[in-house]
N, C-alpha and C positions, 0 to 999 in steps of 0.2 A: 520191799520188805514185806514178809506174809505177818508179821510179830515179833514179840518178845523171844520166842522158842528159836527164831532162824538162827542167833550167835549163839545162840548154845550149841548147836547141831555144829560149829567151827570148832568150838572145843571138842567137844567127844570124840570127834573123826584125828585128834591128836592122841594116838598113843605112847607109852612112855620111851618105847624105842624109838620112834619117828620124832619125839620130842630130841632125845640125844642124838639123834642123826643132826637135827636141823641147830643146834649146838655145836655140833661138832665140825661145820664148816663155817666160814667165815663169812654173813652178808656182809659187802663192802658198803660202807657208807661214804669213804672218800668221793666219790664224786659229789655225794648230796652237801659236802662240809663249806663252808664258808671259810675265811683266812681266820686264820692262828684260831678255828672251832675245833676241839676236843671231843670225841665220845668217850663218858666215861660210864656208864653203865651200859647194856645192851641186853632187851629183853625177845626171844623169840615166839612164834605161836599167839602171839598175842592178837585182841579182838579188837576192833572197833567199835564197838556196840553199835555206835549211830548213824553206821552202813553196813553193817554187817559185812567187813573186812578183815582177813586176817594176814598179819603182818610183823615185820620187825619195829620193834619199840625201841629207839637210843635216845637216853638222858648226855647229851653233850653241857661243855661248860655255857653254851648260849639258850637253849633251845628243846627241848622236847618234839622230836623226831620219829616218824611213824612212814615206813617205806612196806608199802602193800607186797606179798608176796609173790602176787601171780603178775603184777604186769612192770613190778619190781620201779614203778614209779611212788614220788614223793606222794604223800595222801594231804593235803593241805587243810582238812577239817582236824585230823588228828596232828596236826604240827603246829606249834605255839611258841613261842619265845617263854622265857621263864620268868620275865619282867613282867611279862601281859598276863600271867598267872594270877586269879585274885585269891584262891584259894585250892587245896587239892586235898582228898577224904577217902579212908579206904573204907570198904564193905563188904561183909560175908552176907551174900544171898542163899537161902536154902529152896533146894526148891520141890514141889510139893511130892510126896511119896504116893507108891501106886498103889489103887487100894488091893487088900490084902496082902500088903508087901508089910513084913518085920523090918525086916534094913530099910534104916532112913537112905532120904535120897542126901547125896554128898551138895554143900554148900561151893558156891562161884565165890570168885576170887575178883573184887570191881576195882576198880580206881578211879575214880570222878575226879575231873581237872572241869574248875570255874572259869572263865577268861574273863578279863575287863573290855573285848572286846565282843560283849552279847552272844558267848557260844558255849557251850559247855559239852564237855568228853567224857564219855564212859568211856573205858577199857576193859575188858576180862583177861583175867589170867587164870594160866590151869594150875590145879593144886599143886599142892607140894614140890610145885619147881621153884619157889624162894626169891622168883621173879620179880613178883609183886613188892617184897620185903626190900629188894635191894634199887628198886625205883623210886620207891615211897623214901628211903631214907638216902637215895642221893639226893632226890629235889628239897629234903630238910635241909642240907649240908649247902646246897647251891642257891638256894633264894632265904640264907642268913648266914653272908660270908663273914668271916674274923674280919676284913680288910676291905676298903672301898676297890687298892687296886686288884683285887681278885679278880671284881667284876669284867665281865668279856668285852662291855665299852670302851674302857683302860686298857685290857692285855690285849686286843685290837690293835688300837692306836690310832693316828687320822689316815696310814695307807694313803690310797689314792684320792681319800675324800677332805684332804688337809684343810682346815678352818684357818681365815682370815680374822681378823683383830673385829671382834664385833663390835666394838666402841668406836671403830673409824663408820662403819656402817648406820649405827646410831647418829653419829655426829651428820653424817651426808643428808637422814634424813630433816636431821633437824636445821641442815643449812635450806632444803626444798621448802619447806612448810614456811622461813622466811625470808618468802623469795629470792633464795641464793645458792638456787642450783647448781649455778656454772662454777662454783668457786670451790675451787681442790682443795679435800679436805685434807692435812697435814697430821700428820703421826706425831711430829713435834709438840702438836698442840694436845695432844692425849697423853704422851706423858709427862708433860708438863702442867698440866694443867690451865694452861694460857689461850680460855675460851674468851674471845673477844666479838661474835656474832652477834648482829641485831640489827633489827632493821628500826623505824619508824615508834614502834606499838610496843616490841616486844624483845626481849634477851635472850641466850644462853647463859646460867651462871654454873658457877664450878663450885658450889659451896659445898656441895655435897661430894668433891672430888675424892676423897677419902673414907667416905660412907662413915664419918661421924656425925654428921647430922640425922641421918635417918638411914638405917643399914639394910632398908627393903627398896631405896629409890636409887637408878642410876647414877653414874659420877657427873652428868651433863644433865641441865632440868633449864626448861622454856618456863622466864617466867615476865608477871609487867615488867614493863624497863622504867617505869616509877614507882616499881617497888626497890629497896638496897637490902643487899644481903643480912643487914642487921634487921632491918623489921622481922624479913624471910624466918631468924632466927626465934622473934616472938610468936610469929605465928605456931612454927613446929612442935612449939609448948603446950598450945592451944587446941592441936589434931592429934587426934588417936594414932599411937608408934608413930609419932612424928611426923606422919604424913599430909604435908601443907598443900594446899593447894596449887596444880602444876597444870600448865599448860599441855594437852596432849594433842589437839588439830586446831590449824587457825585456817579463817577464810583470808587467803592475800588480796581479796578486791575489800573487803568492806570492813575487814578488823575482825568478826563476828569469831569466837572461840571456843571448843569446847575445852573444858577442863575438869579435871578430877582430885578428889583425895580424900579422905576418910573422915568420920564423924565426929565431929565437934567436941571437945568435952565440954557441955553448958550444965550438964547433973539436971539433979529435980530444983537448981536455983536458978536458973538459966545464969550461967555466971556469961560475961562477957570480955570479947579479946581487942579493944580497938585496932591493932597491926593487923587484926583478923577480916576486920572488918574494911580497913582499907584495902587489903590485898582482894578482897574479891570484888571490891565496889572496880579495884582498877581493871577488871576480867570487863567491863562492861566499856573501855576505852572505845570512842569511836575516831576512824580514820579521820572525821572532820573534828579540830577543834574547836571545845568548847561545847562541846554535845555528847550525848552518852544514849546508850542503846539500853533493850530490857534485859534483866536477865533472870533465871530459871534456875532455879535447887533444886535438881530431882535425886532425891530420897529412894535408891531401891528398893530399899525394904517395905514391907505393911506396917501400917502406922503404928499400930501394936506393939511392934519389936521394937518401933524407932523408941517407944515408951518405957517401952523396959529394959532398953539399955540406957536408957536415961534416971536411970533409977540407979545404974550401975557405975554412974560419972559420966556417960556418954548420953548421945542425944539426938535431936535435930537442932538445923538453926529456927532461928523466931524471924519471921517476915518481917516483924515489928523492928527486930534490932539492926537489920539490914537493907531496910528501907531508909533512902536518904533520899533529899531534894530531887535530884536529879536522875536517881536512881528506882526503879521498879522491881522488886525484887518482889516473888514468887515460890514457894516451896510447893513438891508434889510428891508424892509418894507411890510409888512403882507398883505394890505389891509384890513383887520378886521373893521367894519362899528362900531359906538358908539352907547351908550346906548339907545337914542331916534331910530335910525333908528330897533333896534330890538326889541322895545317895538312896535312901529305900524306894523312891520312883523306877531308878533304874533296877534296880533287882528284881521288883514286882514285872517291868517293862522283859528284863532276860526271862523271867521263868514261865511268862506267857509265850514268848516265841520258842521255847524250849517245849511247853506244854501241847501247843498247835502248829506245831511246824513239821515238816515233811522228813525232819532226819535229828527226832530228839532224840535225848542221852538215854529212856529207857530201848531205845532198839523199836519205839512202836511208831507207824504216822499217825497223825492228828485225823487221818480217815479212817483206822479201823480203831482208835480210842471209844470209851465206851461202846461197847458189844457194836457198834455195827458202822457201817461208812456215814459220813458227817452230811457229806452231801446224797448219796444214793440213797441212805437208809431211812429220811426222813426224818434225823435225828434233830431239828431244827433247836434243841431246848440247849444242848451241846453249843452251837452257835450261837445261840442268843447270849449265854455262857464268857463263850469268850471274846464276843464282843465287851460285853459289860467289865471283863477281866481285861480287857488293854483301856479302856476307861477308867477305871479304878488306878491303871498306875499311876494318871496323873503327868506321867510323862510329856503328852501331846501339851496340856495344859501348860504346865511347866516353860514350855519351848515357846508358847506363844505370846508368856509375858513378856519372856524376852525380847521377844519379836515385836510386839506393839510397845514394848517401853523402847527401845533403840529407836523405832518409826518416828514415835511422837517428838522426842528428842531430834529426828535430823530435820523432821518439818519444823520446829523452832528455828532452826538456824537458818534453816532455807528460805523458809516461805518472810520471817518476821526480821531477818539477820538478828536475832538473841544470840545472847552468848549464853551458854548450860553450864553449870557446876553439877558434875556426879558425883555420888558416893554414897556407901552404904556403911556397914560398921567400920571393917578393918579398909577397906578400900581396895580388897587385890583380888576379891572372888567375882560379886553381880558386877563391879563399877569395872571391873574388866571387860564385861560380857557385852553391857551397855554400849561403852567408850569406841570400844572397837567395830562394833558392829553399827555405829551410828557412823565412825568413819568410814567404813564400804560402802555405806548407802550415800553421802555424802561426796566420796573421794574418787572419781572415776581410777586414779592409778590404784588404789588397794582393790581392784579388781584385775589386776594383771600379776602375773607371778612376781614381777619383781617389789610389787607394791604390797603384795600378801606376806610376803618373805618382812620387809620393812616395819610394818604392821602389826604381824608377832612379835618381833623382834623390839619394836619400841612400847607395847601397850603387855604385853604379856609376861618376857623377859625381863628387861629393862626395869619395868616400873615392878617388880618382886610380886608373879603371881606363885604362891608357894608350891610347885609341879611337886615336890620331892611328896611335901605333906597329903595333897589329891590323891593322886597316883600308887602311891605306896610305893615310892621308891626311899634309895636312902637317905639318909642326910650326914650333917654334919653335926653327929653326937660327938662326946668324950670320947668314946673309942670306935667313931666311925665304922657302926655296922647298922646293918640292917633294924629294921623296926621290932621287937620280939613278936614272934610269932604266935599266935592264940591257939591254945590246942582247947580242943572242945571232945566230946564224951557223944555219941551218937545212941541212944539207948532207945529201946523197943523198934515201933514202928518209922518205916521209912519214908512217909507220907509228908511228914514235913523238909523233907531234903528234899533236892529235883530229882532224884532217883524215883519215878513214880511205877509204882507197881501194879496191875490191872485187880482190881476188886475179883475176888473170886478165885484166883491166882495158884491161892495156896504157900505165894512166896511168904516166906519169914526174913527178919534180918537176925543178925547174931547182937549180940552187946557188946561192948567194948569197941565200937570203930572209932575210929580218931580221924579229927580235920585240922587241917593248917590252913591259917589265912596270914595275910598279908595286908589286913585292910585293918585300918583303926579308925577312929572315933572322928580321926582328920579327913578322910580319905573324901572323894566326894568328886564327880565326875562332870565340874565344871566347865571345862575344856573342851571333852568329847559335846557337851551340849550346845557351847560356844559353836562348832564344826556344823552340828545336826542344825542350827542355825540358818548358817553360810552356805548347806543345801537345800535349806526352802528360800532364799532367797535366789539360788541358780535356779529351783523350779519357777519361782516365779517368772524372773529374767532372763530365759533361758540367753540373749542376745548380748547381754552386759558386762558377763566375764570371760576371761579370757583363758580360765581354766575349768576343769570338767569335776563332775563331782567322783569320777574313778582318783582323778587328783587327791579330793581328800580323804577316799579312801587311804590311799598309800601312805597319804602324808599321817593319816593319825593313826596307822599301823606300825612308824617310822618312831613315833612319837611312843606311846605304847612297847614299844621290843627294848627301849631302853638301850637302843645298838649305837645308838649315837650320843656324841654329848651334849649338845644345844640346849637340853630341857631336864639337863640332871640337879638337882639340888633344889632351893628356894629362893633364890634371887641373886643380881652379876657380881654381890659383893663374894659371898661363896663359892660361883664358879671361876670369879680371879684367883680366888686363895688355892683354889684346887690346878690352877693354870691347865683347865679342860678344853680354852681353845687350842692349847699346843699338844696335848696328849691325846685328844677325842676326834674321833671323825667328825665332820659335820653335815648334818640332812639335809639342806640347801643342796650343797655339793653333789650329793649322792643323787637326789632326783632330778636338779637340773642336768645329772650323767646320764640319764636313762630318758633323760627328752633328747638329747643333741645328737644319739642315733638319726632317729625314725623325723626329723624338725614336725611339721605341722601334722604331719598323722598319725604321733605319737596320741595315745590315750587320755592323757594329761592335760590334752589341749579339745578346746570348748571350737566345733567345727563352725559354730554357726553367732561368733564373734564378732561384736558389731562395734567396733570403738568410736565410730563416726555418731550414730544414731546415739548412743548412749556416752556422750560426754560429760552430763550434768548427774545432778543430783537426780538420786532413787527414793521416789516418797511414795509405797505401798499403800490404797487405803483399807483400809481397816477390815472391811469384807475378804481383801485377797489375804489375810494373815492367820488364816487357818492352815496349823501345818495339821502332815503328812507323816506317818511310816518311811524312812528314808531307805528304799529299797535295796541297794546296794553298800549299805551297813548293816539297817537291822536285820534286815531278811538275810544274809548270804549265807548264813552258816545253819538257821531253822529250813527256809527255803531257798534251796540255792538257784530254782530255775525261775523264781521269779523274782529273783535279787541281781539279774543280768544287766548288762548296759542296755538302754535305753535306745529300743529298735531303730526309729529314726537314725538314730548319730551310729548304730552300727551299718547301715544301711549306707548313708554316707562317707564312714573311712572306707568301705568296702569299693564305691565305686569313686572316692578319690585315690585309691589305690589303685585302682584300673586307670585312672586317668592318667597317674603318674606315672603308670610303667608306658602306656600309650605315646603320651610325651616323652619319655625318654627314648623311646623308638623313633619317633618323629625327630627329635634333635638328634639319633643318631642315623638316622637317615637323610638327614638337613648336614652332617659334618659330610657324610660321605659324597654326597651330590657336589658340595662345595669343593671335597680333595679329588674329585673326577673332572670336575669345571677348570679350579685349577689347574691340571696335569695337560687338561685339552688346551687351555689358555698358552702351557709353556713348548706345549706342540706347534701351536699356530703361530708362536712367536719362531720358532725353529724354522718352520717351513717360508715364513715372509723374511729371514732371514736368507735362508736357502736361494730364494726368489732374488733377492737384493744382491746377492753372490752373482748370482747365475747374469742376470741382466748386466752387472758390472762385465764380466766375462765375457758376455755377449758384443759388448758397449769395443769392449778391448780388440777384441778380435777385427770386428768391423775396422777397427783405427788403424788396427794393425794390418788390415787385405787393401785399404785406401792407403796406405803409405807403400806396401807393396806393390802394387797397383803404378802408383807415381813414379817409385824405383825403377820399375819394370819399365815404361815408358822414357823415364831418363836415359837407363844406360840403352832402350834401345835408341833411342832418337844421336848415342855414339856412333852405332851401329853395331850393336853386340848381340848375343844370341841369350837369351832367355831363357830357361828348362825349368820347369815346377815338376818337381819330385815328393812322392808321401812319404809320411814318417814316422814317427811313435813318438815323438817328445812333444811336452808341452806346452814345450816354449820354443820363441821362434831367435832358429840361432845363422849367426853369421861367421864367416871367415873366408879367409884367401887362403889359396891354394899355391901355392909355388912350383911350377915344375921345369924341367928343362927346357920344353919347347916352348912354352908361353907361361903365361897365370889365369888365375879362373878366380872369381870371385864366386863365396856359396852364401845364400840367404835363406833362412825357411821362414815359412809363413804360413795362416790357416788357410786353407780353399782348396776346392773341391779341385776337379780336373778339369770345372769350367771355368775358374778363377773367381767361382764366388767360394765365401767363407765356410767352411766346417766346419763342426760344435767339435768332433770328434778325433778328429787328426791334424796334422802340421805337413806342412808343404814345403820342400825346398826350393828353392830361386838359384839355378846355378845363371852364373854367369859367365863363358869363357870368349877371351880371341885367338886366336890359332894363326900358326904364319901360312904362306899360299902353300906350303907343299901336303897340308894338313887337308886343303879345301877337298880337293879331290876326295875325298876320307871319308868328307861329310858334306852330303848336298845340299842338305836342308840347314847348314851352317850360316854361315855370316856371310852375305853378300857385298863383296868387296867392291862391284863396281858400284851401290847406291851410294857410297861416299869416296871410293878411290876413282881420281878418273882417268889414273894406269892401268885400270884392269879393264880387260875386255873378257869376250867369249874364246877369244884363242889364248889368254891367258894372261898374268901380269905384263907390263910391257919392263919393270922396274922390278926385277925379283931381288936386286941387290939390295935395295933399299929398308927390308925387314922393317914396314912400316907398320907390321903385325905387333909388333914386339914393342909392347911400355919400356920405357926409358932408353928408348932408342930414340936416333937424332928422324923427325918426324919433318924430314926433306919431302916435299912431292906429296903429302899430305893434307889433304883437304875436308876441314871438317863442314859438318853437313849442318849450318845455321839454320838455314829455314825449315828443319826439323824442331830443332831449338829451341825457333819462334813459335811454333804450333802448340811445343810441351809449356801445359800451367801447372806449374806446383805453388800451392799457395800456403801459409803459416799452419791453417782450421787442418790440413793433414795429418802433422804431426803434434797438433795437439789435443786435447779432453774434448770430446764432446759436450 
């Protein structure tokens, strides 16, 4: 950006027929919409101021929407939720005339949007297009609905993000905390009311199951298990809104507990409560009978206040009245600042990073602010400036009480096993901050998502921090609407708004601008300080959680947009009446859907996660509890290139992503080698298969040329004639032949033409006798005189006798034994080798 003058040079290159062209087609914003999200106004030509963007502007029922013109992408600096809105202000800029010029110069059309999330938006619109008028008075009509269900939380619904029974989730945690994780928690026992949990030390009671006891504390409350609900009942008399003292973490090795609740009423008489008094002596139970531990009232407040609301019926307790025999009782006093003093911290904290940051709402950088560059120009006085202006907010300060008051509380329990009593006035703003933040340092699991989730949900939720009142959302008035909105009167110069205009300028404002806010006297940005917290303690440990600080980004952007119901109203007795876990999505749901993509190299998750090393307590000293500018909240939207994730950790998704796809290559080259191995495996099995065939075949044949073989030798040693003929079958076949003149017996078998075996063919075995008139015929026949000893060379001497012919009378026939005797056929022939 060269200055203030660059967005103006976007308007004037708008003329009024380019205006109506860019009108008279339709930007679609359907792809930009979220489910059941509405555009109802839609403005074009519009500016960005604090990038000099120009673009289309749609007020939807969720969201204030801003899609840049040239690259037709969403613009994420000009796009806000309407929840996260803290305030919105119109402005007529003039701007200065040229000299010797009669005609004034025409005045700019601004709209300044404040966030609760450290950003603030200019827009310009050009005159006379009625744009500005009909944006300015949709977002009146949208953030102060007639009806809670108006809101886009409600006409939403839970979708795909459906919330489970948050009382069963309370109850689970408070069966861990004693000692009775494994044990299923029952829905039966929630709407019934029939809490029967406890161990050794400690209870669940249901006294507040109906939130008549106290209408800010859950239906389930961890309290002594030697105190009985009737004392429970004097003491609630005795605490400010009824908030008695409850149990919110116990140590299961040594008793040691922290617990919380609100400020005493003792007035300026110090009046006293004895049930009061026993119920906290009993916080000091120790595992061993018959002995008691120390224990610790830490007082958030500066004593001061503790004084002056002691003036007012409230108080602190006295050491004196709470000190018994066996008991060490100690009061301290936190200093922790109230609600109003950390609601003007953060505004003064927004309008420094608005004032020096690389992309403020006048359209200027923080380097060409006063006449010259910050750093090139030598402007050091500038600097010194706004150093001393992020000092002054007090913010840093702020952050740190919290941080060494939560420290010094988990080293009590750690180092001394003390049990702590917290609390400050009402008990749901500092003694939230403290409680919880003492148990991450304390509780390896509320450093895991599912322990963070638990965590809120028991110390935030549960125990009634009033979100609706902080935040500026609604509540549950008489006619369930929004908070009335403040209109304010903008007159003369524009120097006290963030609109900051350059001395010298010539700029003028008009009169009569008007602002809407949304913030009241309640509002107060407990929560988001809580968060800012919870990232100096991940800077400190970068190794101890298991989520990243981009996590809490999202997560307190989630919190902030008002999109879900978790965190709508002022405590669980009003979002049961509202039954928001059955109509409202829920934010648990929704982010752990956007981890279970990407699992461990999703953004969300802390790479360099060490559950091993860091099992125990986290006890910061005192030196390390200097916080920090939380990069990646405060800076994102002043400086966005230096509000990026944290080089290291993008350094390493980057080449854990490489690793992963690497390994996926590797395993998909490890399946393939395996189904290659395989297929060769069912080869080798085929072919020794094959093998085992072939050799049995082999095996056969041989049995089969040895039995022919023997045959052969049999029928000759009758004196018959032999003949092996090839063949084409397989198998070896046999038969008789019948004919007139004799019979022929036919045999086939394998073997070659030498009479050894064939792999390939089959051999026939004929076998014929022939009568003598035949002989002649055939020379190489049957010799009839080696077994006849009627035949001679001149011929039969007995031709009558047909001693050729079977089943003829076998007169004169002499069979040839001592052939007979030389033939062995023995069993191993014909059978298996």
């Amino acid at each position: 950006m060269d200055g203030s003058g660059s967005w103006e040079s976007l308007l004037v290159e708008w003329t009024p027929e380019e205006l109506r062209q860019s009108e008279s087609h339709s930007h679609g914003m359907t792809e930009f919409l979220l489910e059941s999200e509405d555009v109802l106004v839609q403005g074009h030509g519009v500016v960005l101021v604090n990038a000099d963007v120009a673009g289309t502007l749609a007020v939807t029922n969720f969201r204030i929407l801003f899609v840049s013109e040239v690259s037709q992408q969403v613009i994420e600096l000009g796009t806000i939720p309407l929840a996260t809105i803290e305030k919105f202000s119109k402005y007529a800029v003039k701007l200065p005339s040229a000299p010797r010029q009669s005609i004034k110069a025409p005045s700019r059309r601004l709209l300044q949007v404040v966030g609760k999330d450290m950003r603030t938006i200019m827009f310009a619109f050009r005159r006379k297009s009625k744009q500005r008028r009909a944006v300015f008075d949709a977002l009146c009509g949208l953030t102060k609905p007639e009806q809670l269900m108006d809101l886009y939380v409600f006409s939403c619904g839970p979708s795909t993000f459906k919330n489970s029974n948050p009382k069963l989730r309370l109850l689970k945690e408070y069966y861990r905390l004693l000692g009775k994780g494994s044990v299923n928690v029952s829905s039966t026992a929630v709407e019934d009311g029939s809490l029967s949990a406890s161990n050794g030390l400690w209870r669940v009671t249901s006294i507040n199951y109906n939130y008549t006891l106290c209408s800010t504390y859950p239906f389930a409350i961890i309290v002594p298990k030697s105190i009985s609900d009737e004392e429970i009942l004097q003491v609630s008399s005795f605490r400010g809104r009824c908030r008695f003292p409850a149990i919110s973490w116990c140590n299961p090795g040594n008793g040691a507990v922290l617990a919380r609740s609100s400020q005493p009423l003792v007035g300026l008489m110090s009046q006293r409560n004895l049930a009061d008094e026993k119920l906290v002596a009993a916080l000091c139970t120790n595992a061993h009978k018959g002995t008691r531990r120390k224990l610790y009232i830490a007082d958030a407040r500066p004593r001061k206040n503790a004084l002056a609301n002691g003036a007012m019926g409230g108080g602190s307790e006295s050491s004196a009245n709470y000190f018994q025999s066996e008991v060490c009782t100690q009061v301290f006093f936190l200093g922790i600042e109230n609600i109003h003093v950390m609601r003007d911290s953060l505004v003064r904290l927004r309008d420094y990073l608005d004032t020096h940051g690389t992309t403020s709402s006048d359209g200027m950088s923080s380097f060409l602010r006063n006449g010259g560059s910050t750093w090139g120009g030598g402007n050091l006085s500038s600097m010194s400036a706004s150093v001393s202006t992020l000092g002054d907010s007090g913010w840093l300060i702020h952050v740190q009480s919290v941080l060494a008051g939560s420290a010094w509380i988990a080293a009590c329990i750690a180092m001394e096993s003390a049990s702590v009593l917290v609390h400050c006035s009402d008990g749901w703003d500092r003694t939230t901050q403290l409680v919880s933040l003492a148990s991450i340092l304390l509780d390896p699991y509320y450093r895991t998502f599912e322990g963070f989730q638990a965590l809120v949900e028991k110390d935030w939720l549960a125990f009634g921090h009033p979100f609706a009142d902080r935040m500026g959302f609604p509540t549950l008035s008489g006619n369930n609407s929004m908070p009335e909105l403040t209109r304010q009167s903008s007159v003369g110069s524009l120097s006290s708004s963030p609109l900051r205009i350059p001395s010298g300028s010539g700029f003028t404002s008009s009169a009569g601008n008007t602002s809407h806010g949304q913030t009241s006297t309640n509002s107060s940005p407990i929560f988001l300080q809580w968060i800012d917290c919870v990232s100096q303690l991940l800077r400190m440990y970068p190794y101890a959680f298991e989520f990243s600080s981009a996590f809490l980004v999202d997560f307190l952007d989630c919190v902030l947009s008002y999109r879900f119901g978790n965190f709508l109203f002022n405590s669980e007795k009003e979002r049961q009446q509202k039954g928001v876990a059955d109509t409202c999505g829920c934010l648990w749901v929704y982010l752990a859907h956007l981890r279970s993509g990407a699992e461990d190299s999703h953004v969300h998750y802390n790479p360099f996660f060490d559950p091993v090393k860091y099992d125990g307590a986290l006890l910061p000293p005192a030196a390390a509890l200097a916080p920090t500018l939380w990069p990646q909240f405060h800076l994102r939207w002043a400086c966005p290139t230096a509000a990026g994730p944290d080089e290291i950790q993008s350094q390493w998704r980057t080449m854990t992503k490489k690793f992963s796809e690497t390994t996926k290559e590797k395993e998909t080259a490890e399946m393939e080698v395996k189904e290659l191995q395989l297929k060769l495996d069912l080869q080798v099995a085929e072919l020794q298969k094959e093998r085992q065939l072939r050799n049995s075949a082999l095996a056969m044949a041989k049995r089969t040329n040895r039995e022919c073989l023997a045959i052969k030798r049999a029928v000759q040693s009758l004196g018959c004639k032999v003949n092996f003929l090839g063949g084409g079958s397989d198998a070896v076949n046999t038969s008789w032949l019948e004919t007139r003149e004799g019979s022929s017996f036919s045999s086939r078998s394998d073997s070659d033409a030498r009479g050894h075996p064939d792999e390939k063919a089959d051999l026939s075995v004929i076998i014929s006798a022939t009568e003598d008139s035949r002989v002649c015929d055939f020379p190489d026949s049957f010799v009839c005189e080696s077994i006849c000893p009627l035949r001679s060379r001149e011929g039969c001497k007995w031709p009558d006798a047909a001693c050729a012919q079977f089943g003829s009378q076998f007169v004169g026939l002499k069979a040839n034994f001592d052939a007979f005797d030389r033939l062995s056929i023995y069993d191993s022939y014909f059978g298996a080798d």
